[in-house]
C-alpha positions in Angstrom: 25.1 -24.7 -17.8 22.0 -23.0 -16.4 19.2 -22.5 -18.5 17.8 -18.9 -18.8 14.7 -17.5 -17.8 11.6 -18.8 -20.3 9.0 -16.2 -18.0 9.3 -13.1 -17.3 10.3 -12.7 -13.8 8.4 -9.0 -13.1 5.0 -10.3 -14.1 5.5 -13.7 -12.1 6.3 -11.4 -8.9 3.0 -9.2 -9.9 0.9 -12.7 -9.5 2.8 -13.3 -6.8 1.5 -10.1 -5.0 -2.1 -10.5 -6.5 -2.3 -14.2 -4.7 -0.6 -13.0 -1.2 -3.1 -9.6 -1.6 -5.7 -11.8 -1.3 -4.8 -14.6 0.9 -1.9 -13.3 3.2 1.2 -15.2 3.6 -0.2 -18.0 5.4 -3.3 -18.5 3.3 -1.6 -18.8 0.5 0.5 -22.4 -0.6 2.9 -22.9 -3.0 0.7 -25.0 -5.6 -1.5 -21.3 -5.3 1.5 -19.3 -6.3 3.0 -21.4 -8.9 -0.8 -21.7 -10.5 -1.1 -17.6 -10.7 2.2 -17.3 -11.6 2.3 -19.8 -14.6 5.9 -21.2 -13.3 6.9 -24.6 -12.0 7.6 -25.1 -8.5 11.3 -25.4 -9.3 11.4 -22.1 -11.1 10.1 -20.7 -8.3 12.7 -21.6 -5.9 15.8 -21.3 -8.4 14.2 -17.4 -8.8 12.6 -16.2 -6.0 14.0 -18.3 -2.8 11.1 -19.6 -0.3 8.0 -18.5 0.0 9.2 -16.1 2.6 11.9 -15.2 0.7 9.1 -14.5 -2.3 6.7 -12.5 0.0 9.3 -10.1 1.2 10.1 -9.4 -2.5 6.4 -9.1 -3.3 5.6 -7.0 -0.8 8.9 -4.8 -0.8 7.7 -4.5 -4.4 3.8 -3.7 -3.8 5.7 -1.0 -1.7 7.0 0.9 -3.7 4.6 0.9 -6.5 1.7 1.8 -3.7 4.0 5.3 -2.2 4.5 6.0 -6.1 0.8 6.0 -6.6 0.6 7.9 -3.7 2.7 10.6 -4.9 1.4 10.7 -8.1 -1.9 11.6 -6.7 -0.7 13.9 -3.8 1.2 16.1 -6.7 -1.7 16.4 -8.5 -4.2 19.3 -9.3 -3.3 23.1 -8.7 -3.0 23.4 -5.2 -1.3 21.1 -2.3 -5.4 20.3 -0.9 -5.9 19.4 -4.2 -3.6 16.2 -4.1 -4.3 15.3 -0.5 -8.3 14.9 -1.7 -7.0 12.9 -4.5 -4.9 10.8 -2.6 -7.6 10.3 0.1 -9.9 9.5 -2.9 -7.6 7.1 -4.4 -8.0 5.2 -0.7 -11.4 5.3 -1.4 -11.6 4.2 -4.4 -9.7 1.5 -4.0 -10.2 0.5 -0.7 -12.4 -3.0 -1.2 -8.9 -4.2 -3.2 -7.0 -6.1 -0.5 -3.6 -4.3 0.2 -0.4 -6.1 0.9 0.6 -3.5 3.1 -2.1 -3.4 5.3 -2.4 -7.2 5.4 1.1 -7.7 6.1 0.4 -5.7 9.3 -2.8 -7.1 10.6 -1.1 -10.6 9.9 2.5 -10.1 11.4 2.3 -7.0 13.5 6.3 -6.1 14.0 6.8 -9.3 14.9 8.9 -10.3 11.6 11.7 -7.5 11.4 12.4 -7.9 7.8 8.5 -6.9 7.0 8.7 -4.1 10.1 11.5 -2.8 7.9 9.8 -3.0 4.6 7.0 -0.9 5.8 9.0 1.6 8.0 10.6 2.7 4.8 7.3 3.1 2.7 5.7 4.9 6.0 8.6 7.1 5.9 8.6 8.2 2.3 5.1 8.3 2.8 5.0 10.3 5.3 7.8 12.6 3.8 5.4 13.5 0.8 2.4 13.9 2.7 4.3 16.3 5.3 5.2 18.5 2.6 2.2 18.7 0.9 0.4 19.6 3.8 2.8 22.3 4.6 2.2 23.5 1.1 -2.1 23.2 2.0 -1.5 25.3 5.0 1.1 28.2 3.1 -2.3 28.2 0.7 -4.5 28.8 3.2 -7.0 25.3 2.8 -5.9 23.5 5.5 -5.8 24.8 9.3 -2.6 26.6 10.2 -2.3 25.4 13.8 -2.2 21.7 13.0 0.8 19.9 13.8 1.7 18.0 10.6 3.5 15.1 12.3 0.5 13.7 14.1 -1.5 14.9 10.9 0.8 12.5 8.3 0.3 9.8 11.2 -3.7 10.5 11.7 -3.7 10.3 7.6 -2.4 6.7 7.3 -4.0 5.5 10.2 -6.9 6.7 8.3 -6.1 4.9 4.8 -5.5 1.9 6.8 -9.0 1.5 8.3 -10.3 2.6 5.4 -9.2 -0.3 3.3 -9.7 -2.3 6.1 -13.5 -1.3 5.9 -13.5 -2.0 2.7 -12.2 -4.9 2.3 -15.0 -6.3 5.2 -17.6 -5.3 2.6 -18.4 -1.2 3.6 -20.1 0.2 0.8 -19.3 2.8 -1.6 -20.9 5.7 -0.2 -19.9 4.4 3.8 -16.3 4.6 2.4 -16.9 8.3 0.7 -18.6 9.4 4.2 -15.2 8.1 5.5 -12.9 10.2 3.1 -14.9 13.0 3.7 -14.4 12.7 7.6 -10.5 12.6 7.0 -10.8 15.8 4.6 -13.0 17.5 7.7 -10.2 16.9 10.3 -7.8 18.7 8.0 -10.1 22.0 8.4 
């Protein structure tokens, strides 16, 4: 007879992510992941698989909190400009906090299909949200009407990406604002 679960298994994941935000995959060890999330080794590997196995499950589920955020701020305010400044602000504001997206990129490329995979489908939802809301911006007149909003979703998170990339190398505050505010311009 197994025993059950004495940890809870969503908040172990969440430590999970925290330590592989930080470190990447191959920067982080076992003993690091275990520490953070407060479980023995065994535990770990009875729950979550490998490391591998674990990364793929903390990133699918970094994921899909990060597009929900997203949303959240891109349906926000009275008009469709409204939520694209906030999402672009939310970038901003969080941009010195190391994303697991972004880092599983710079650190595997496409090389590792099951990651490619993981963020195709975020960049798609993504980019599904953003599209209409920019279609919405330019019905309302505050974005400008001959933009193609394809290359505009794709311009957009190539943009988040180097901004959390400059602010995880140590840009400052108002360097990242200047930033947003360039991305807002294009939009014009």
């Amino acid at each position: 007879m197994t025993r059950p679960k004495t940890f809870d298994v969503d908040a172990a994941l969440d430590a999970a992510i925290g330590i592989f935000r930080e470190h990447g995959f191959e920067g982080t060890s076992a003993q690091m992941l275990v520490d953070a999330m407060g479980i023995g080794r065994q535990s770990l590997y009875d729950t979550f698989g490998d490391k591998w196995q674990l990364y793929q499950q903390a990133l699918r589920r970094y994921v899909i909190t990060e597009v929900q955020a997203h949303r959240a701020a891109l349906t926000s305010g009275l008009r469709a400009i409204d939520g694209i400044r906030a999402i672009v602000e939310r970038v901003v504001r969080e941009a010195a906090i190391p994303c697991l997206g972004v880092g599983s990129i710079a650190e595997f490329g496409c090389s590792r299909p099951e990651l490619a995979e993981i963020n195709a489908a975020a960049n798609r939802a993504l980019r599904t949200a953003m599209i209409e809301r920019l279609r919405a911006a330019q019905a309302e007149g505050d974005i400008a009407e001959a933009l193609d909003l394809d290359p505009v979703a794709t311009f957009l998170i190539a943009s988040f990406a180097g901004i959390r990339i400059a602010g995880r190398s140590g840009a400052r505050p108002k360097e990242l604002g200047s930033l947003g505010e360039m991305v807002l311009r294009a939009l014009r």
